[in-house]
SEBAFI-606266 format. One record per atom (N, C-alpha, C): residue in one letter; x negated, z, y negated. Coordinates in steps of 0.05 Angstrom, whole numbers, plus 5000, padded with zeros to 4 digits. Atoms other than C-alpha are relative to their C-alpha. Example, Ala and Ser with C-alpha at 12.3 -4.5 7.8 and 13.67 -1.06 7.14 Angstrom:
! SEBAFI-606266
A498250005024;A475451565090;A498250004976;S501649995024;S472751435021;S501550144978;
//
This chain:
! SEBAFI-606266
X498350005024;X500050005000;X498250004975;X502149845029;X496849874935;X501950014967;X498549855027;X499050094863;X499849704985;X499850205019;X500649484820;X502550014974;X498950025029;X503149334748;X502149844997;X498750165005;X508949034717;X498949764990;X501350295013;X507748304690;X499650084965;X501149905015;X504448444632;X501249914964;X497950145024;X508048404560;X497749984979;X501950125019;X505048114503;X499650024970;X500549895020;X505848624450;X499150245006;X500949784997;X501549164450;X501450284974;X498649785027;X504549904402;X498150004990;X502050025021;X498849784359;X501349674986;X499050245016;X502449064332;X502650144988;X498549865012;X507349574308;X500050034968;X501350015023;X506649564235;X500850294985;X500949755003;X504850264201;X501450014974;X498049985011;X510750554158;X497650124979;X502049755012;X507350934093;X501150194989;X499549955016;X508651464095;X498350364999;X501649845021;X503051864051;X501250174994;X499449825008;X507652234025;X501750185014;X498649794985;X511552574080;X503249944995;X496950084993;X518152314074;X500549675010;X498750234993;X522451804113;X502550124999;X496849954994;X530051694121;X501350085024;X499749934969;X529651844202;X498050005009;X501549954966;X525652114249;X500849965024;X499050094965;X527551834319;X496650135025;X500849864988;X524452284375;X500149845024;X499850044977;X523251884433;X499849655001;X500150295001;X521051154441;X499849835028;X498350174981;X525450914506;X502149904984;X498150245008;X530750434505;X502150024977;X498149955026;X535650904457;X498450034980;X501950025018;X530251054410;X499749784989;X501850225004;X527650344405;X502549904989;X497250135015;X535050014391;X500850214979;X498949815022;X536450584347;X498349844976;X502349925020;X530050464302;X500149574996;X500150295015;X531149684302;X503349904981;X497549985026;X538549784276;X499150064979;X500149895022;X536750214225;X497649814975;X502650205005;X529749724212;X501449754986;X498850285001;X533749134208;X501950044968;X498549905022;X538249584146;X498050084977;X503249945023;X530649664104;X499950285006;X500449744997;X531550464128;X498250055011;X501749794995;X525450844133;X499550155021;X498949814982;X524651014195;X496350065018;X502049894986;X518751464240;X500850035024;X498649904964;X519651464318;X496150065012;X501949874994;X514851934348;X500250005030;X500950044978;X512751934418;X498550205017;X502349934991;X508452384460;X498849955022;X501850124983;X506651904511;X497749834980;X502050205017;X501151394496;X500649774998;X499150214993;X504750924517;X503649855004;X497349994985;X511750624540;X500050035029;X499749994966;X514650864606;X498849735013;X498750224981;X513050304659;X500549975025;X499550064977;X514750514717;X503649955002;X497750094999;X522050254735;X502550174996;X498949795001;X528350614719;X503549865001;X497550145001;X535050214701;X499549765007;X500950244978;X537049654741;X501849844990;X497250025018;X543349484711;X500949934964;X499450045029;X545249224641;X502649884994;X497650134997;X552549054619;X500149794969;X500350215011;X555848574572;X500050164957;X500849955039;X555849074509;X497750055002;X503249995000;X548549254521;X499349844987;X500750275005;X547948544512;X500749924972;X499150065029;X551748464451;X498750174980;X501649835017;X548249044419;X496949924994;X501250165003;X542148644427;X499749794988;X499350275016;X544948044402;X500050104969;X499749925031;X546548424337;X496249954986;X503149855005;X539248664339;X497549724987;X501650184999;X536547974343;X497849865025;X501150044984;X534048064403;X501349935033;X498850024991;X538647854459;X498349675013;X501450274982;X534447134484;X497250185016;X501249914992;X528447594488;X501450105030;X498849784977;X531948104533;X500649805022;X499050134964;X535447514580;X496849955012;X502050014984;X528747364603;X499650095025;X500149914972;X528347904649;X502150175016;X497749934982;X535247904675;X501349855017;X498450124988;X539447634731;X502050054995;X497049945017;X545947534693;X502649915033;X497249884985;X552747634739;X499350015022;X501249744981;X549448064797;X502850085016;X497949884974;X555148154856;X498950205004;X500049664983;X554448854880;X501749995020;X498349924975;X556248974951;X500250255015;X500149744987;X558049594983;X500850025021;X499550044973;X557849645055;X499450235014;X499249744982;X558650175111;X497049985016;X504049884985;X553050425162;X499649755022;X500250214981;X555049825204;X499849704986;X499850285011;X553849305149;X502749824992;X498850155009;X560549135146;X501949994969;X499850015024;X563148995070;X503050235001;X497549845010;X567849535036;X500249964973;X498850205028;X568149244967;X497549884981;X501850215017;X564648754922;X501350064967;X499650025032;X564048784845;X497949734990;X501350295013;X563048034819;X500949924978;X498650105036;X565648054743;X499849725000;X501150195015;X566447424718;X501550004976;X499649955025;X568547234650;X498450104972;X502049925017;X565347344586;X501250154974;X499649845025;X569147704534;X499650104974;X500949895024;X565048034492;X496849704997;X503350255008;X559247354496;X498650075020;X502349944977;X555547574555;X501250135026;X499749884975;X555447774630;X501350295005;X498949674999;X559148394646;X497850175018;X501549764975;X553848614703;X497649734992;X503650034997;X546148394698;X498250185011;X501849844994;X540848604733;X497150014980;X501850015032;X534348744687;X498350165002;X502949834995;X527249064692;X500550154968;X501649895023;X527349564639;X497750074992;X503049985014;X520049684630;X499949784979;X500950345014;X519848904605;X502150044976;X499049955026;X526349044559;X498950144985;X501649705026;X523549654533;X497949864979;X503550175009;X516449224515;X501649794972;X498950245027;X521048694480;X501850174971;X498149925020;X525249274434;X497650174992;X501949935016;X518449504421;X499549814977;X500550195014;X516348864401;X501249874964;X497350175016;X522248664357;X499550244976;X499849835026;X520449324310;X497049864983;X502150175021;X514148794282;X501649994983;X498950145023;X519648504236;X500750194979;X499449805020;X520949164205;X498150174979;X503049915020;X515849324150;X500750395001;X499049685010;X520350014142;X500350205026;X500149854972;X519050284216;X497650035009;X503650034992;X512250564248;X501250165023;X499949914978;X512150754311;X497650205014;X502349794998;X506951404329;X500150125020;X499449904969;X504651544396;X497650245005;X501949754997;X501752184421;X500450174981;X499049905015;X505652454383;X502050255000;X497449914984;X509852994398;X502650284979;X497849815016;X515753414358;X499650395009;X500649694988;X513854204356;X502550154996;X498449775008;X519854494314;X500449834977;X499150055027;X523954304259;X501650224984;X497849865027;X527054704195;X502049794979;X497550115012;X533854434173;X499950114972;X499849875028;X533754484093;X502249874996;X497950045016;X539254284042;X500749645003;X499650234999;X538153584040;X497949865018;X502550064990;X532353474085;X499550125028;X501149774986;X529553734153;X497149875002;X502749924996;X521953884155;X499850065033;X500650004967;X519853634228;X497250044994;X503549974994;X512453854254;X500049965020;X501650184981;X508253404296;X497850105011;X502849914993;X503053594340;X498749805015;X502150204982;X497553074369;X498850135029;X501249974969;X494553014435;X497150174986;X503649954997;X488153124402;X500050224976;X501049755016;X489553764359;X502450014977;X498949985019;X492653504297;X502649974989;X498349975009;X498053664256;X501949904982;X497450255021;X503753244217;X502950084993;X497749895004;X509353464181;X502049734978;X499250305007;X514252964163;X503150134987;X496849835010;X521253104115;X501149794998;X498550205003;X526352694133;X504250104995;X497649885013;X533952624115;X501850035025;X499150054983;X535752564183;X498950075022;X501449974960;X533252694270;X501149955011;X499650174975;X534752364324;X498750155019;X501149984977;X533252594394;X500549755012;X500450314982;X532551964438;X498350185021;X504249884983;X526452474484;X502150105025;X499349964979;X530652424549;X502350225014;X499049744992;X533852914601;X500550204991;X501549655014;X529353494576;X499649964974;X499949985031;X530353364509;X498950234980;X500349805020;X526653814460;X501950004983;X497249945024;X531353704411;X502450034999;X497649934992;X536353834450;X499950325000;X499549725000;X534354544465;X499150104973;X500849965024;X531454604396;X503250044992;X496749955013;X539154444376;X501150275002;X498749735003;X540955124409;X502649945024;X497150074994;X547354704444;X498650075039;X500649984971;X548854774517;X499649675020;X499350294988;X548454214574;X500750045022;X498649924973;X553754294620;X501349835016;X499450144979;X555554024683;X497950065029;X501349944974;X552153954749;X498249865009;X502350184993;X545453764786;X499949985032;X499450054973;X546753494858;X497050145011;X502549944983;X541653904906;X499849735025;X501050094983;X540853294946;X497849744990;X502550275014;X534652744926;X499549825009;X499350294995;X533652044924;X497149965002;X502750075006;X527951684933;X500349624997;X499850255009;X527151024889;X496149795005;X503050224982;X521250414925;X501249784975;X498950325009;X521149774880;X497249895013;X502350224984;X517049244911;X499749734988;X500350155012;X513748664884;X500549775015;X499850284992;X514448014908;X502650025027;X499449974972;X520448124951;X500549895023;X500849984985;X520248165014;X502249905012;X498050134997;X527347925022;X500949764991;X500750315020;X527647364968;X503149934991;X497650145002;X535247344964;X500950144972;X499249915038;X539447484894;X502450335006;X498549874994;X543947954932;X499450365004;X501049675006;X544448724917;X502250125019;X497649984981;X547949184965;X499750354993;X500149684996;X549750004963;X500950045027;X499749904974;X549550245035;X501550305002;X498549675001;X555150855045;X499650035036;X500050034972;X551750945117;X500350354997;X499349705012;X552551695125;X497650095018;X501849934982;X546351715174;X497949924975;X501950075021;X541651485105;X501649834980;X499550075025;X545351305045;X497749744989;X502350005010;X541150755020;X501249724971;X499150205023;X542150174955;X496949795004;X500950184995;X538749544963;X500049724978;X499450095028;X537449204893;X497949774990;X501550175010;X534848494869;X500250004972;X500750025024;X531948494802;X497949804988;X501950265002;X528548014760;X497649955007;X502950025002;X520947834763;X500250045036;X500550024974;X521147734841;X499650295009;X499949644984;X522548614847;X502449985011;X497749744980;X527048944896;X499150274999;X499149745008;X529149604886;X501350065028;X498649974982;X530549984950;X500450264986;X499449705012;X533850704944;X501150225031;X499249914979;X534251205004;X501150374993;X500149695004;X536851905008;X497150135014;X501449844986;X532252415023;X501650215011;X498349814988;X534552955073;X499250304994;X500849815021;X534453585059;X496850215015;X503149924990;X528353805117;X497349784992;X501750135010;X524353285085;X498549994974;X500649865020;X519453485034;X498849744988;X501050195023;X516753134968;X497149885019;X503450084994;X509053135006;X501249755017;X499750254982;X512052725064;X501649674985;X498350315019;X516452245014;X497149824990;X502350075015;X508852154980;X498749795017;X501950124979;X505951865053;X500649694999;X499350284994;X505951105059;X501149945020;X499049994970;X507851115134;X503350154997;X498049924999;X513851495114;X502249804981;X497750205016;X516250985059;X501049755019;X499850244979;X514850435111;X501950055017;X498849984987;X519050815158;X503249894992;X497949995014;X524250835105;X500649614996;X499450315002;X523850035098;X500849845022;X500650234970;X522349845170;X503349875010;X498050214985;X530449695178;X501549824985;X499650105018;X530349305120;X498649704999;X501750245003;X523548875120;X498949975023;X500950004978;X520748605183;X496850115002;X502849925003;X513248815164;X500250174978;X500249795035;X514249455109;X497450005001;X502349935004;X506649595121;X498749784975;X500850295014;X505848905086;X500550024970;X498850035025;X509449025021;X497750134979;X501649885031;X506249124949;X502350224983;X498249705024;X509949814916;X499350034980;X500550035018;X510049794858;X500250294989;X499949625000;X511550544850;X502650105009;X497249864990;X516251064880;X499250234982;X500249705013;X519251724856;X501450065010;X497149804979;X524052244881;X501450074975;X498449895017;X529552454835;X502750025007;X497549904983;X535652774840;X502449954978;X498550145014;X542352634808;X501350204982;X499949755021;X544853034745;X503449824987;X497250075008;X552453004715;X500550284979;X499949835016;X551953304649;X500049944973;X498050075035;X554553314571;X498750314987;X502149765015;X550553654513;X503350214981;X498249875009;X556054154483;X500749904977;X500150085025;X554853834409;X499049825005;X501950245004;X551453144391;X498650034976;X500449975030;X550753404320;X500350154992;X499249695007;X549054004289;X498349894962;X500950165021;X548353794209;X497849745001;X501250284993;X541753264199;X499049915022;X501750094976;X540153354268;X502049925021;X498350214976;X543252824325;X498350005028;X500350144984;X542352714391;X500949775013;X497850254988;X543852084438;X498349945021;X501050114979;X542351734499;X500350315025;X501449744983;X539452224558;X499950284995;X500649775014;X538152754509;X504350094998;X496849965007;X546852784505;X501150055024;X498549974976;X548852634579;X498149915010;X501150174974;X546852464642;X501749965023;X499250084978;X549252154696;X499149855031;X501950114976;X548051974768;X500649644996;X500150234996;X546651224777;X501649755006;X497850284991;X551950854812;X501649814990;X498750235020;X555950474759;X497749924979;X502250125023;X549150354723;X499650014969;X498849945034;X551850644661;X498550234985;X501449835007;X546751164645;X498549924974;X500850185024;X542250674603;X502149924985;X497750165012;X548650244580;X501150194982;X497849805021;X552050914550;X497550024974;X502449965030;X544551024514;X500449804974;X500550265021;X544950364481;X502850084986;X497449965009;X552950474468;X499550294969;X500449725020;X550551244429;X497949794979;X501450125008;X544850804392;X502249864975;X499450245017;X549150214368;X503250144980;X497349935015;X555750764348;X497950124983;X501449835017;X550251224312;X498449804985;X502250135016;X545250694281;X502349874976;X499249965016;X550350414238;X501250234980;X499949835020;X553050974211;X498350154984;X502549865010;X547051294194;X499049804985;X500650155019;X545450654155;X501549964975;X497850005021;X550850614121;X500150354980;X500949785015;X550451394097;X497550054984;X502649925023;X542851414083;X500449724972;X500150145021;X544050734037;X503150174980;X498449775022;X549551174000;X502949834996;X497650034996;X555450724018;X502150155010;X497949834984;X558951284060;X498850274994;X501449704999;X558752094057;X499750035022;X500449804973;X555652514110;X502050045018;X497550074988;X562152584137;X500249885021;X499250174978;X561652024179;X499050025013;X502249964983;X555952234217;X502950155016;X498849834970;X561552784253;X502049815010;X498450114997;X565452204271;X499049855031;X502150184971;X559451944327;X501450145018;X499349764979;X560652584372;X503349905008;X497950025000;X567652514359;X501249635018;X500150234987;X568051754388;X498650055031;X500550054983;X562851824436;X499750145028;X498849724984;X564352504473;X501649815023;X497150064976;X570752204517;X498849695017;X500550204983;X567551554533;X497050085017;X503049914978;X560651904562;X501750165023;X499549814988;X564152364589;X501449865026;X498850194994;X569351884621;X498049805028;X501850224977;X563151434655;X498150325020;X501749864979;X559652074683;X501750095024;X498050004980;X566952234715;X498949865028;X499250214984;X566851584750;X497149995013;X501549934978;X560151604773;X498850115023;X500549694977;X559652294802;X501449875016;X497150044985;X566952084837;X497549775022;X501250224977;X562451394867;X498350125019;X502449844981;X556451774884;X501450225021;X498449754974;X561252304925;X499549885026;X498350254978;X564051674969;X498049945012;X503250214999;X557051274974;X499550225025;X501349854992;X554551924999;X500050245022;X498749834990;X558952215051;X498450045024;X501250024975;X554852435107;X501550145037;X499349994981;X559852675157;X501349705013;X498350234985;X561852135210;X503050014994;X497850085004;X568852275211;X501649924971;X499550125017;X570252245143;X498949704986;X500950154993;X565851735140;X502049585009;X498350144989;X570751295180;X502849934994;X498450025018;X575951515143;X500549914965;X500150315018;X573451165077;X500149825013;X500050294994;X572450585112;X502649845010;X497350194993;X579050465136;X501050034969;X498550005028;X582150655068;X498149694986;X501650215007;X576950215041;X501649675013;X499150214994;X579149665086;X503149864991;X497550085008;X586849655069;X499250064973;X500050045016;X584749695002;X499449704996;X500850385003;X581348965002;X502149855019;X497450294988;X588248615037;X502250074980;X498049985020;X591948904972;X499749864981;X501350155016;X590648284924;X499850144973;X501349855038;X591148734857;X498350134994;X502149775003;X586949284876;X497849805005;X502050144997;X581948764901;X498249954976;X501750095030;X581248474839;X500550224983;X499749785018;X582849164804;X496550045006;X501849844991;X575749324840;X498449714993;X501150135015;X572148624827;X498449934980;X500449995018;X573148494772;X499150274978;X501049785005;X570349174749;X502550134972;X497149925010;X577449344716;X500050275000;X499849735008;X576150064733;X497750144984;X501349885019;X571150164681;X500450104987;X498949915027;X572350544625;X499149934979;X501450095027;X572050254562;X501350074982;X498549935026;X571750424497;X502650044980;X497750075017;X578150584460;X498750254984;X499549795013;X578051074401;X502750024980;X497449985012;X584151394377;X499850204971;X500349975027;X580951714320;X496850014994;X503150015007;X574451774277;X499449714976;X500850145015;X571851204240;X501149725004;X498450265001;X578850744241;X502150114991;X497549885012;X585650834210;X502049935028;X498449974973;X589951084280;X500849775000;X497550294989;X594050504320;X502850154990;X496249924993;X601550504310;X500749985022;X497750064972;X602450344375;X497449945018;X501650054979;X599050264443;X499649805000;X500750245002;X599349514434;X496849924980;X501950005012;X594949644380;X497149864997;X502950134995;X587049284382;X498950244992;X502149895019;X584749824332;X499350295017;X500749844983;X579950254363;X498549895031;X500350134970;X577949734425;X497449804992;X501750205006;X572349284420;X501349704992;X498850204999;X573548574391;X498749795017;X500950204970;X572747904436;X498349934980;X502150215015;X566847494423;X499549715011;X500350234985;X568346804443;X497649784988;X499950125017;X565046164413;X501749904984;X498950135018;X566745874356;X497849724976;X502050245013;X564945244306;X500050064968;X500450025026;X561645334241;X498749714996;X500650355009;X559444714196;X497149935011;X503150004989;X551844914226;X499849955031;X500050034966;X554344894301;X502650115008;X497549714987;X557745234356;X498150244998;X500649794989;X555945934362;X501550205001;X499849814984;X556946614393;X501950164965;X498849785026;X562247024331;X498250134990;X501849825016;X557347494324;X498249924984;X502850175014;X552047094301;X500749804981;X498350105037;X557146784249;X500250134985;X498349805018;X559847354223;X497050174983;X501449765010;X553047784214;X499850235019;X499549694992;X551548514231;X500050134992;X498849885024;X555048824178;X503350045012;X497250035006;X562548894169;X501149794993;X498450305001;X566848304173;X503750144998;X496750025001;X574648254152;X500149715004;X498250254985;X577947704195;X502249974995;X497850084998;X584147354178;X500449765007;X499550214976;X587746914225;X501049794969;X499950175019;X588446224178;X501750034973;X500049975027;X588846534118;X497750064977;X502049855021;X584046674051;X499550274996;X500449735017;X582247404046;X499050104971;X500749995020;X580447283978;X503649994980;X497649985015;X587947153970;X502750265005;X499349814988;X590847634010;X499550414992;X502049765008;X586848213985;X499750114977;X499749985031;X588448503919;X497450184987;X502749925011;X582648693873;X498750265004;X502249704995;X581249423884;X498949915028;X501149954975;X581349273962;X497249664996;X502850205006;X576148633943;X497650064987;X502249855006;X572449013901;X498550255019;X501349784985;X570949533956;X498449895029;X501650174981;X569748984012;X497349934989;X501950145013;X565048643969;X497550174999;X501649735012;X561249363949;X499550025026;X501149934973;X560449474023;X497549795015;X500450204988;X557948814037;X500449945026;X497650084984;X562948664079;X499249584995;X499650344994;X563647864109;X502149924994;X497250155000;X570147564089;X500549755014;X499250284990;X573247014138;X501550015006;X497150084990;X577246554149;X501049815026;X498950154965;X579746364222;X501949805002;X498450294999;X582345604231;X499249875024;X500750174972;X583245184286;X498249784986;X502150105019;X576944764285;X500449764995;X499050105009;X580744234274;X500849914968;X498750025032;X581944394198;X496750134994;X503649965009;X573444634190;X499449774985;X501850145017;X570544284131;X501949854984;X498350265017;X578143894109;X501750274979;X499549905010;X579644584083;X499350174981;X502049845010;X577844924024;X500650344984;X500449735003;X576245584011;X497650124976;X502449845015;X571846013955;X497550015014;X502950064973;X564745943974;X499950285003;X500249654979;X564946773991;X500550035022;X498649924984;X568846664045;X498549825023;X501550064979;X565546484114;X502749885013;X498850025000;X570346014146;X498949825025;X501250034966;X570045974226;X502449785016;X498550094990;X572845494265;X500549995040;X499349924969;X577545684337;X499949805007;X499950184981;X575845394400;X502649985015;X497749904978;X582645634427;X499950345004;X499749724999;X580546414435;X501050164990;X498949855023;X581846674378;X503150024996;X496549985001;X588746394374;X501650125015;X498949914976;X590346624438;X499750334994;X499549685013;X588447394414;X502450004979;X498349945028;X591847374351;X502649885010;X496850094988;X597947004400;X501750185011;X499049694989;X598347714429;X500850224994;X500449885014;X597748114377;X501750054977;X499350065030;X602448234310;X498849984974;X501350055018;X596748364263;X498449725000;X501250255006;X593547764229;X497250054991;X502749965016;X587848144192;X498850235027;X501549734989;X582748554226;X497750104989;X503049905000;X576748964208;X498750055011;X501849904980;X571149014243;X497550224990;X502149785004;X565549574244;X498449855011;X502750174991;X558049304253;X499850035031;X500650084975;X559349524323;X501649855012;X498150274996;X564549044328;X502650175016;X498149754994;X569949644341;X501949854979;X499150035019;X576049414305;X501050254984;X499149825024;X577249924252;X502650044987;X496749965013;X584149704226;X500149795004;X498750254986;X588549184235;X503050034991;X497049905013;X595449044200;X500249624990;X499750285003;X599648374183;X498449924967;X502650075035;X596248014109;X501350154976;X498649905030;X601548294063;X498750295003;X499749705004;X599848994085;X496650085000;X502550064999;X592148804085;X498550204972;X500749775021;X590449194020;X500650245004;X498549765001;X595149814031;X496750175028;X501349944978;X590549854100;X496650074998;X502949995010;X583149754068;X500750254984;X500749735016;X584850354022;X499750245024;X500649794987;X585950724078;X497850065023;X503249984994;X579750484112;X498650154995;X502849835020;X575850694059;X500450245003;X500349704993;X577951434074;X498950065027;X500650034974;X576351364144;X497950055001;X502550085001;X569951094127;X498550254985;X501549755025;X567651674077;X499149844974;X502450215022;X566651104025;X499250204977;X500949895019;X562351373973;X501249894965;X498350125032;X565150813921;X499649735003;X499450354984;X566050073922;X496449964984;X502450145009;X558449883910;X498349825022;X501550164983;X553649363937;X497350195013;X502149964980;X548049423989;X497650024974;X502450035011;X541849713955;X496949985016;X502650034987;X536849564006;X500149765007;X500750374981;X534048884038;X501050045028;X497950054969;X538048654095;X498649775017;X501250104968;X534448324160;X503549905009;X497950154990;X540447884179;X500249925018;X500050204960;X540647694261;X502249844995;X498250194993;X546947314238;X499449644989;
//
């Protein structure tokens, strides 16, 4: 067995470019430079905010960790600018099969459809993402990235908290910012620094995760094994890795997991020659189902790992990080540039509480099933299992990954639904569409800002002057949605961005009674009401929002749209 490297990325954290700051203040400190960290600090980068992400490795993780990436991951990327990078090292729509101790299938998850612009299930080497959401903080003159770095203790002042830094090699750094972030994992210092609790539960039984290089199988197909004699998951990922995953039992100790002869054993009914394989590294870890009591205690936040955890099986562990990232990085841009009050910061927690919470449910619940080690019960999933797949709804209820939980919020940073039919509060679709420059992806029309959409009308006419003067002050996108049929024969104020439907759009808005919608930079609709009532509705946005006052963007804006 010998020890080998991922394929090697082609930005080193020294192409990082070095924030200044001489004088001891920035606008955020971000604690932790994995995957929530790194999308945090290129949101906020991309908004000209000031930002320090400290580190006390030397390096980025690379040994393997998330396997899994879904289709908002993806879109949160896309915002970022970085979303071609990232496909690189993914296998986009990834079947998952889950099968019994006899191999034979108890249900398949093969999303298709694209919804939000991208794959609902990908597989995906995070080391190599990670390298590229390093990378992508070059463009930000207003972000430095500092490794060996590590957070000792912070003092929360009035308008400020005073973080202290301690080096590998002695020295000392004290940094006053208006804001903290934890992103620093599991064991979050700044989680127990916060004071808050993290409750829930840590399964006493342990896993042991093999990825292998060049595999040894060669096929695209991923499988979770619910054998009850060795539990094991069987995972193709990009760059020619497989990912195996076995239980460990409970007379089997960490030293013997360490032996090569023992991983081989663990392969031999997998690969015809395990002695043969290149490992790329193993680890043992055990599965954790747990929620930080607070996310937010005044300037100090956590998110990602440092908030929850969850065991593995719906792959949503990373995916929720990026989700806490992309709800917290705007608002926190929008506050430190002085468009919104503080206020809205308690509105993160408040959003993202029910949906973490929600995916750790559903995991634990999988990992129970996956993991049943008596025979008879055992047999008794599997028949349930079986008359489940000859019921055609539940089939595709299970599929099509229908029992996910997604996002809704019923309050926080949107003016409530009237009604369950409602959109507001749900993510919006992202189909294509035709501008006069091409086709492309909504998002990358609209911006990564705030957009007001109205279905083929002018929001310039629609929109009476206070609520125009407060869009405008936000820098807000104004458009206007036409079949693309009427693109370029119709005219409109040059303010107004004016998109033309392939058919999608109509078909939403065919469902729907509202004509206008608002969107939030994370593409959350915010409000939503027919055009006459389109003003009445932006005022009450703006309370929602904490607006500070209808004024324009005073920083330089990095545009991915």
């Amino acid at each position: 067995m010998r020890d080998v490297e991922f394929p090697a990325v082609t930005h080193e954290p020294a192409d990082v470019p070095q924030l200044d700051t001489a004088g001891g203040r920035v606008d955020v400190v971000v604690v932790g430079a994995g995957p929530v960290g790194l999308t945090l600090a290129n949101i906020l980068g991309a908004r000209g905010i000031q930002v320090l992400v400290v580190d006390e490795r030397a390096a980025l993780i690379d040994y393997p960790r998330g396997v899994g990436i879904d289709d908002e991951s993806l879109r949160t990327f896309q915002s970022i600018g970085l979303a071609t990078q990232v496909q690189r090292h993914t296998i986009p729509n990834q079947i998952l099969r889950f099968v019994n101790g006899k191999g034979r299938l108890l249900a398949e998850i093969a999303p298709s459809g694209q919804d939000f612009g991208w794959p609902k299930r990908s597989g995906f080497v995070q080391p190599l993402v990670d390298a590229e959401l390093l990378a992508g903080l070059v463009r930000h003159a207003s972000v430095e990235v500092a490794w060996q770095l590590r957070m000792e203790s912070y003092e929360p002042g009035g308008d400020a908290v005073t973080v202290r830094l301690q080096g590998t090699g002695g020295e000392a750094r004290e940094v006053r910012a208006r804001y903290l972030v934890g992103c620093d994992g599991g064991r979050s210092s700044t989680r127990q620094l916060l004071g808050t609790t993290f409750e829930g539960t840590t399964s006493s039984t342990r896993w042991v995760v093999v990825d292998i290089e060049n595999d040894p199988l060669g096929s695209p197909n991923s499988y979770v094994g619910a054998d009850p004699a060795r539990p094991f998951a069987s995972i193709s990922i990009a760059h020619g890795i497989r990912r195996f995953e076995f239980m460990v039992m409970a007379e089997e100790t960490d030293e013997q997991v360490e032996r090569p002869e023992f991983l081989h054993r663990l392969l031999a009914p997998f690969v015809p020659r395990p002695a043969e394989v290149h490992i790329i590294r193993h680890r043992v870890y055990t599965h954790h189902s747990r929620i930080a009591g607070t996310f937010r205690k005044g300037r100090v936040l956590i998110a990602g790992d440092a908030a929850h955890l969850m065991p593995v099986w719906q792959g949503q562990g990373y995916n929720s990080g990026i989700r806490d990232a992309m709800n917290l990085g705007w608002k926190l841009a929008a506050v430190v540039a002085g468009h919104c009050g503080e206020d809205l910061l308690g509105t993160y927690d408040a959003e993202r509480r029910g949906h973490a919470k929600a995916m750790i449910d559903l995991s634990t619940t999988v990992g129970r099933i996956i993991s049943i080690r008596s025979r008879p019960l055992a047999w008794l999933r599997d028949r349930v299992a079986g008359a489940a797949s000859l019921l055609p709804s539940l089939k595709r209820y299970i599929v099509e990954m229908r029992f996910k939980p997604m996002p809704r919020y019923e309050s926080g940073a949107i003016v409530p639904a009237a009604s369950p039919q409602s959109p507001v509060g749900r993510l919006f679709i992202q189909p294509q569409v035709e501008t006069l420059e091409g086709t492309v992806l909504l998002d990358d029309a609209l911006g990564a800002w705030f957009a007001v959409l109205c279905w083929n009308n002018d929001p310039t006419a629609i929109l009476d002057d206070e609520a125009l003067h407060m869009w405008r002050g936000l820098g807000a996108r104004l458009v206007a949605i036409v079949p693309k049929e009427q693109l370029g024969r119709t005219t409109f104020p040059p303010e107004v961005l004016v998109v033309g439907d392939l058919g999608r759009l109509k078909t939403w808005f065919d469902t729907h009674t509202e004509s206008v919608v608002f969107l939030r930079p994370d593409r959350c609709v915010a409000a939503a009401s027919i055009a006459q009532e389109a003003s009445e509705v932006s005022r009450k946005l703006a309370n929602a929002l904490v607006l500070s006052g209808p004024r324009r963007a005073t920083v330089e804006v990095t545009d991915h749209g």
